[in-house]
N, C-alpha and C positions, 0 to 999 in steps of 0.2 A: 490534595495531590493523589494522583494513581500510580501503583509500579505495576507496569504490563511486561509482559512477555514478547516479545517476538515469535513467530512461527519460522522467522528466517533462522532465528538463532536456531533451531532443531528441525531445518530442513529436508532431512533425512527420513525422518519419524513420520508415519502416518497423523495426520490435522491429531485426528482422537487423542491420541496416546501427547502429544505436545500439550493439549489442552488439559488433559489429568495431571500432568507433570507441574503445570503452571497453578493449577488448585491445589494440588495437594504439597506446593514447597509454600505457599502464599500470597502467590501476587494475585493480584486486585483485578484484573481482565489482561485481556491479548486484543497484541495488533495482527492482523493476517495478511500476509503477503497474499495477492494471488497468484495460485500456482495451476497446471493443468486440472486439479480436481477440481479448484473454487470456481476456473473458468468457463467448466463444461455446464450444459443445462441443469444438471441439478445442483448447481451449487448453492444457490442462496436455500434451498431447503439445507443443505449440509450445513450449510452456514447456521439456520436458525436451531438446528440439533446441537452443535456445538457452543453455541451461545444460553444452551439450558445449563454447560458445566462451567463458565465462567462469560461474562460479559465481553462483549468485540467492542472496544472503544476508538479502533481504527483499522481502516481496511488501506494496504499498501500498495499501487500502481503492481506490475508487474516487473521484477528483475529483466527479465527475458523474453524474449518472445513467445506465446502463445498463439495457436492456430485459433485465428477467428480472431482474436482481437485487434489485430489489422499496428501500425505503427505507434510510437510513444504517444503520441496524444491520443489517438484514440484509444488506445488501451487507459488512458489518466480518463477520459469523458467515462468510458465503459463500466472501472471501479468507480467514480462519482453518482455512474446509474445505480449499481450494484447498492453501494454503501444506502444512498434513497430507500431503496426498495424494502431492506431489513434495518432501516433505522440506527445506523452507523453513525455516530457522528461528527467523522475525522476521518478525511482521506489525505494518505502520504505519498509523496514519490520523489526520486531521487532528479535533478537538473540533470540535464545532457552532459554529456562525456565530453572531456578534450578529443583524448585519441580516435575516437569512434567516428569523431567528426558529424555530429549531430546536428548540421546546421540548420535543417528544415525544422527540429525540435529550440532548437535558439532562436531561431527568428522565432517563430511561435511563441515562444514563453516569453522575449521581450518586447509583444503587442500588446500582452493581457495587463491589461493597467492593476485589475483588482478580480484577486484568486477566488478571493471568497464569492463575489458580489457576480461575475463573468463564470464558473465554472462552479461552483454551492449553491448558487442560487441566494445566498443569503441561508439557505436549510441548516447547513452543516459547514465546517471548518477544513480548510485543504492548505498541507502544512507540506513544505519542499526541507529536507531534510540536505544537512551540513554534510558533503562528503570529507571523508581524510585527505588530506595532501599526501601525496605517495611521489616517491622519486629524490632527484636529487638534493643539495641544499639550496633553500630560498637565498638569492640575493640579490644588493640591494644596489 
């Protein structure tokens, strides 16, 4: 087992200074969000600098929008490029929203029979992450 870091979790911080923080308390590699630095041209070189101070064991779809990365799926195809190119071997990203009303992204995601096999290639692992239930109480 590995304990990684998120880069989400220290959002704020410049990639570097998250990545020294994550080596130097002990964990074992980081997952990276992508954010406007990782998405610009020179990111996977940034990436491969950053992967000299601890290992990237997952690269994370994007929170947000990003210029240039076009909608939720293609922004998930774009990090599954990325992740390929620097030998990542775990791409994350969160399922479509209720509120946001993400239907174009739902329909999408309930065609794909198999994550790995349809969007990995079989290369690498792509893992849809648990969101929190937020609001009122569940009933039954």
């Amino acid at each position: 087992m590995k304990i990684l870091l998120s880069s989400g979790c220290l959002y704020t911080l410049p990639l570097a200074k998250t990545f020294h923080i994550a080596f130097e308390t002990g964990y074992d590699g980081m997952e990276v969000i992508i954010c406007e630095t990782i998405g610009s041209d020179g990111g996977c070189s940034l990436l491969r600098n950053l992967s000299e101070i601890l290992p990237i064991y997952v690269l994370h779809a994007p929170f947000h929008v990003i210029p240039g990365w076009g909608d939720r799926i293609t922004a998930l195809r774009k990090t599954i490029e990325r992740a390929e190119r620097i030998s990542v071997p775990m791409v994350g990203f969160h399922p479509p929203k209720w509120l946001d009303l993400e239907i174009t992204f739902w329909r999408w995601m309930y065609m794909v029979r198999d994550f790995q096999g349809e969007l990995g290639g079989g290369k690498l692992a792509i893992a849809m992450e648990n969101m929190p239930y937020r609001g009122g109480a569940v009933t039954v």
